[in-house]
matplotlib code that plots the C-alpha trace (Angstrom):
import matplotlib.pyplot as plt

x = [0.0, 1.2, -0.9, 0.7, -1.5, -5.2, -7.0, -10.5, -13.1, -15.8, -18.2, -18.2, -21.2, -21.7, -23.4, -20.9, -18.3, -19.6, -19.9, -16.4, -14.9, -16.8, -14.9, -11.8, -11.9, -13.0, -10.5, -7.6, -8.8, -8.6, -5.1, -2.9, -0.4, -2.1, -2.0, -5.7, -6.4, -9.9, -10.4, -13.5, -15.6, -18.7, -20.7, -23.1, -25.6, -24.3, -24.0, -27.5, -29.8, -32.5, -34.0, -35.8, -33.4, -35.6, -35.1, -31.4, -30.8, -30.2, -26.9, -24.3, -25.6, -23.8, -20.8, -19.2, -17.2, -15.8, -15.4, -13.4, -10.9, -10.3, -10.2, -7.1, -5.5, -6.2, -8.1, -8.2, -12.1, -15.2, -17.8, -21.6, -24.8, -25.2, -28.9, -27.2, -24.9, -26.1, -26.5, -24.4, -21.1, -18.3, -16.1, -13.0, -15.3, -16.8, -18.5, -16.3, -18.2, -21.3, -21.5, -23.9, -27.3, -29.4, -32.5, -33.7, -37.5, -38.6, -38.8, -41.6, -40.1, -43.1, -43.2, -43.4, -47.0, -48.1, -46.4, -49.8, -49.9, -48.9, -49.1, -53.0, -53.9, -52.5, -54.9, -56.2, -53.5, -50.9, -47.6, -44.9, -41.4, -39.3, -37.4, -37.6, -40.4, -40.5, -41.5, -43.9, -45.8, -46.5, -47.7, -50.2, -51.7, -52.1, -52.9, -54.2, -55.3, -52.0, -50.1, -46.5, -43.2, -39.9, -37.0, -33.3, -30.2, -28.7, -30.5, -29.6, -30.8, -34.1, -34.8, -34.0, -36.5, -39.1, -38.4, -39.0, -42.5, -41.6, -43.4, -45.8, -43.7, -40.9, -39.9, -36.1, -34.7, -34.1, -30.2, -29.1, -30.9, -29.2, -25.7, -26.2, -27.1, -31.0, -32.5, -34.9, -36.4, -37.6, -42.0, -42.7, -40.9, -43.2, -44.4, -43.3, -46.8, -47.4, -43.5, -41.0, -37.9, -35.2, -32.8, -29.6, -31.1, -28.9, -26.5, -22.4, -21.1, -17.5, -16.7, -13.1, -10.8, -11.7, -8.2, -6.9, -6.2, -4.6, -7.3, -9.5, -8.3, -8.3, -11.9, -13.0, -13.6, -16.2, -18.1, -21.3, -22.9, -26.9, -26.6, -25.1, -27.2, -30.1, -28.9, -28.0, -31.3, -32.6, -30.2, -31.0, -34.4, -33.8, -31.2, -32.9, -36.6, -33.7, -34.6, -32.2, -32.5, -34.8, -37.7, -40.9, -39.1, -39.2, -38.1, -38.2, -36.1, -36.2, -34.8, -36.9, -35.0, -32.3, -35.3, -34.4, -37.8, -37.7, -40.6, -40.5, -43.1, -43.4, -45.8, -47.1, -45.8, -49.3, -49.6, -52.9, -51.2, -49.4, -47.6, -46.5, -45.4, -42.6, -40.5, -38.5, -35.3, -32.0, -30.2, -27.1, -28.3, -29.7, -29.7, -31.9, -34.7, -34.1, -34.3, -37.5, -39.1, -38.4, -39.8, -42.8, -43.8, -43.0, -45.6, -47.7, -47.4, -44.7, -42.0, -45.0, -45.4, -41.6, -41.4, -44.3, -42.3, -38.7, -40.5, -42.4, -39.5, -36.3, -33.8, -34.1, -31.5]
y = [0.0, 3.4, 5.8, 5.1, 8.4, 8.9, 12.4, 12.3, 15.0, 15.8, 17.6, 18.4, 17.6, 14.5, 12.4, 13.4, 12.4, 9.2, 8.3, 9.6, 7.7, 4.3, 4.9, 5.7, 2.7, 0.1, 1.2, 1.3, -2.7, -3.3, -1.7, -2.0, 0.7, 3.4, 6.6, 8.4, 12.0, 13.5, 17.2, 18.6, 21.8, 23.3, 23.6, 25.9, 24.0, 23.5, 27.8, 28.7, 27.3, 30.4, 29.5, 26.4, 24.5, 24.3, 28.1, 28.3, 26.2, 22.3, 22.2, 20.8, 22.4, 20.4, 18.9, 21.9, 22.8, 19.0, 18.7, 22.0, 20.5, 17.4, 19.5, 21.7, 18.3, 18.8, 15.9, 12.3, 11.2, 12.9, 10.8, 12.0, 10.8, 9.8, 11.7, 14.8, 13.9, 15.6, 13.3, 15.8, 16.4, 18.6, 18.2, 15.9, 14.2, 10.7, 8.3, 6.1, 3.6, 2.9, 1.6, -0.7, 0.8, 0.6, 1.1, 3.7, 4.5, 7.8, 7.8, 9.5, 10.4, 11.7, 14.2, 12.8, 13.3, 12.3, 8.7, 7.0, 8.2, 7.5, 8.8, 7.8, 8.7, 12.3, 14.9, 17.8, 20.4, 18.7, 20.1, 17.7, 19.2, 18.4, 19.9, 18.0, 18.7, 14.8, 14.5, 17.6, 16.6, 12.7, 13.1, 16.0, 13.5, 11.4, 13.4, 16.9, 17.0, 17.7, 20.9, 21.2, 23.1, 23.5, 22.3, 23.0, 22.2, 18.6, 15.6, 16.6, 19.9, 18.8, 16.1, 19.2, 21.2, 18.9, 17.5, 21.8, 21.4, 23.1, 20.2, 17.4, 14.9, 15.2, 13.1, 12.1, 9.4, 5.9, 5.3, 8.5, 8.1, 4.9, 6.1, 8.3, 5.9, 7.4, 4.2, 4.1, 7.6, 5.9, 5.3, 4.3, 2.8, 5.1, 2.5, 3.0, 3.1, 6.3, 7.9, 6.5, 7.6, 9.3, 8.9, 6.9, 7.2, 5.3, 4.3, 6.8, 7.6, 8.3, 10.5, 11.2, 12.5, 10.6, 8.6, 8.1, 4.1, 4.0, 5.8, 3.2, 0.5, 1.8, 2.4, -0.3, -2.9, -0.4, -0.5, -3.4, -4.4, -5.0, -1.2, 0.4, -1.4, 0.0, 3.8, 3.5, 3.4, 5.5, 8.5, 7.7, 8.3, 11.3, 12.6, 12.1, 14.2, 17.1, 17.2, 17.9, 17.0, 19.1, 18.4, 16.1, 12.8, 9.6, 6.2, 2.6, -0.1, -4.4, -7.1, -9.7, -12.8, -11.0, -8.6, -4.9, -3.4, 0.7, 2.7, 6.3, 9.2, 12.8, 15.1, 18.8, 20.7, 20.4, 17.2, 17.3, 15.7, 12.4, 10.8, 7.0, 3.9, 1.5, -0.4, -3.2, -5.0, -6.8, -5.6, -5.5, -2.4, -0.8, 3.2, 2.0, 1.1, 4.6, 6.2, 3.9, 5.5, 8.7, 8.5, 7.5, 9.4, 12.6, 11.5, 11.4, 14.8, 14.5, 17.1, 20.2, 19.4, 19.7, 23.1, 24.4, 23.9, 25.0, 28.1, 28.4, 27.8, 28.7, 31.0, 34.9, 36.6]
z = [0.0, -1.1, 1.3, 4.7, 6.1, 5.3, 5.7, 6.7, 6.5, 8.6, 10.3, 13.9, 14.4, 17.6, 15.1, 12.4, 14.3, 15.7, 11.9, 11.0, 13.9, 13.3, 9.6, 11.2, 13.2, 10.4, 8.3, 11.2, 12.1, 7.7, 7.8, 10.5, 10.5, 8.7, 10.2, 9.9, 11.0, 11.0, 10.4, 11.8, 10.7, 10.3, 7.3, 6.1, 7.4, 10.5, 11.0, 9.9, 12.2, 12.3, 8.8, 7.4, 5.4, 2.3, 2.7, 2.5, -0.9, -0.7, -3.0, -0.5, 2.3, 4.2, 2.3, 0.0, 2.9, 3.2, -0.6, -0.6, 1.9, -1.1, -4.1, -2.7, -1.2, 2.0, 2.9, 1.3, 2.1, 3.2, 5.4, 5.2, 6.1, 2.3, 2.3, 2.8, -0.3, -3.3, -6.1, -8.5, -7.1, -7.7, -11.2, -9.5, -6.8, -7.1, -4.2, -3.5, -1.4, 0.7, 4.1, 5.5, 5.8, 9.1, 9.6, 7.0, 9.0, 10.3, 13.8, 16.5, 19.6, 21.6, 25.0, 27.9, 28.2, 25.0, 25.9, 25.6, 22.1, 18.6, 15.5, 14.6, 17.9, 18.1, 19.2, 16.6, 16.7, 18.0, 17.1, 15.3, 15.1, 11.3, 9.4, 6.5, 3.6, 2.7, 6.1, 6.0, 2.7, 3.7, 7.1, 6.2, 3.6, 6.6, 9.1, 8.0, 11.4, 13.3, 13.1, 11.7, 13.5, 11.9, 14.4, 14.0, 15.4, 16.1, 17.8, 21.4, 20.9, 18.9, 21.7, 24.3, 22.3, 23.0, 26.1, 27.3, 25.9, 22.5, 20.8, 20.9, 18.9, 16.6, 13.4, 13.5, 11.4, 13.0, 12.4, 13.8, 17.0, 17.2, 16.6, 19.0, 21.8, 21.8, 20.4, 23.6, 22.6, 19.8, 20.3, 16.8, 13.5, 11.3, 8.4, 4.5, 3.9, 5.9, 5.3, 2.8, 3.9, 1.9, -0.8, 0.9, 4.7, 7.5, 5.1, 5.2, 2.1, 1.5, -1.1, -2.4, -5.1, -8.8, -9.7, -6.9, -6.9, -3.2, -1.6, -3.2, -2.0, 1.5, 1.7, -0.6, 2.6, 3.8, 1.0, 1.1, -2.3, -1.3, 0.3, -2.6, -5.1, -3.0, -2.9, -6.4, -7.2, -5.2, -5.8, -9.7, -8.9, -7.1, -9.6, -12.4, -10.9, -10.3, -6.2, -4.0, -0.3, 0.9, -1.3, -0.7, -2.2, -0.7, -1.5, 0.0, -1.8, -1.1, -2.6, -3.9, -5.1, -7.8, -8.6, -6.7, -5.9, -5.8, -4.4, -4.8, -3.8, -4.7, -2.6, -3.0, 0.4, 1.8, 1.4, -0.8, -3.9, -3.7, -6.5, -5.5, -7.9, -7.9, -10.1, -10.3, -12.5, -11.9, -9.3, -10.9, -13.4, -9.8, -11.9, -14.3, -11.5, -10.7, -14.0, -15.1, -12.1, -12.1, -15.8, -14.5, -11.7, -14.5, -16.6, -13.6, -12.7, -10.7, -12.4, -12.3, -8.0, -8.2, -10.0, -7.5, -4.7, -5.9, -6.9, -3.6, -1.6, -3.7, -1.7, -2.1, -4.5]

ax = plt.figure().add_subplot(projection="3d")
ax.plot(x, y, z, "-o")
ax.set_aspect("equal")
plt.show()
């Protein structure tokens, strides 16, 4: 091996960094003797926590700051959640690999009082904390009933939010709460039928510089072949409908036999119109699930919901 030091990028978030360090640690066990440094910072999305993210613009909100670190040679590898990875990246960049997913469901963590309760049973008006449209758009086609409350910052601080009474419920994705050790908070697996989840959710993606053979075979033991033909799909899919991550696109993938099964969704933001279908093919040709998909849903309707909401929502000049 060439490399005998390996540059990681990260954020600074905790839940960043409990990923980056699982990484680090994987990839220390794979190769004794390599040195591996992690270089932590915040992102854009990390700074601006007084405006809905769908607000601020979803192109590498929270990546462009790691990427930047690569493309000057500062870093070797970037680790992300791979649903914040956008599914266009820089000239230079590539995705490397993708780690093994865990559970990809949305999550209810519910106030203390509201123990009792679940998502069916949730009283008229009471308020559910997300930040996430996807989120938004499926459970007000659900429940029209319940009322709706951005919430920023990290997990600690959401879970602070509502543990002060800021909010009924919130909506938090499964795998994070896990990594963080908040697996108990967790009062109901929301169902695919009620919320598909999104593009790449609970699985890390590790993106680094294109040619670069040594890195490659670094990383290459993290990588796990049923997750990334999953993702695949799914970021085909999501690439191909032009969303980013904060739009009202949700996906659920299974393997059936050799057959990949992809289920994708696209909502209006108030959850009136809902656009769901799947498809199916080998899973070795997993982007061409995607693309078939995408295709479909667009001659259901699906690219005019989009261009509503990008205009309703896109970022002021």
């Amino acid at each position: 091996m060439a490399l005998t030091e390996l540059r990681i990028a990260s954020r600074r978030s905790q839940l960043a960094m409990v990923q980056t360090n699982w990484v680090k640690a994987e990839l220390e066990k794979a190769h004794p003797g390599l040195t591996i440094t992690v270089e932590a910072m915040a992102t854009q999305g990390d700074k601006i926590l007084d405006v809905a993210l769908a607000k601020i613009g979803d192109k590498g909100l929270f990546t462009k700051e790691l990427e930047a670190q690569m493309l000057v040679g500062r870093a070797d590898i970037a680790v992300h959640s791979l649903k914040d990875l956008p599914t266009n990246l820089p000239e230079g960049l590539m995705l490397g690999c993708i780690t093994e997913r865990e559970d990809p469901a949305d999550a209810l963590v519910l106030h203390a009082k509201n123990k009792h309760l679940n998502l069916a049973t949730l009283p008229e008006g009471a308020v559910v904390g997300t930040s996430s449209l996807r989120r938004l758009a499926q459970l007000r086609h659900h429940y029209p009933h319940l009322e709706f409350k951005d919430v920023r910052g990290n997990v600690i601080t959401r879970l602070e939010k509502l543990d002060s009474g800021a909010y009924d419920c919130l909506i938090l994705a499964a795998a994070g709460l896990g990594r963080l050790g908040f697996a108990d908070r967790i009062d109901q697996s929301i169902p695919g039928d009620i919320s598909l989840h999104a593009v790449g959710q609970g699985a890390l993606g590790i993106e680094c510089v294109e040619n670069q053979p040594d890195v490659m075979e670094i990383i290459k033991v993290l990588e796990h072949g049923p997750t990334s033909q999953r993702c695949l799909a799914e970021r085909a899919f999501l690439r191909e409908l032009e969303g980013g991550c904060q739009v009202p696109i949700g996906v659920n993938t299974r393997f059936e036999g050799d057959q990949l099964i992809l289920t994708g969704m696209v909502a209006s933001l108030d959850g009136k119109r809902l656009i769901r279908e799947q498809a199916s093919g080998p899973s070795t040709d997993p982007e061409s699930i995607g693309l078939e998909l995408a295709t479909t849903l667009k001659g259901l309707g699906a690219g005019e919901i989009l261009k509503e909401i990008f205009d309703a929502v896109r970022p002021e000049a």
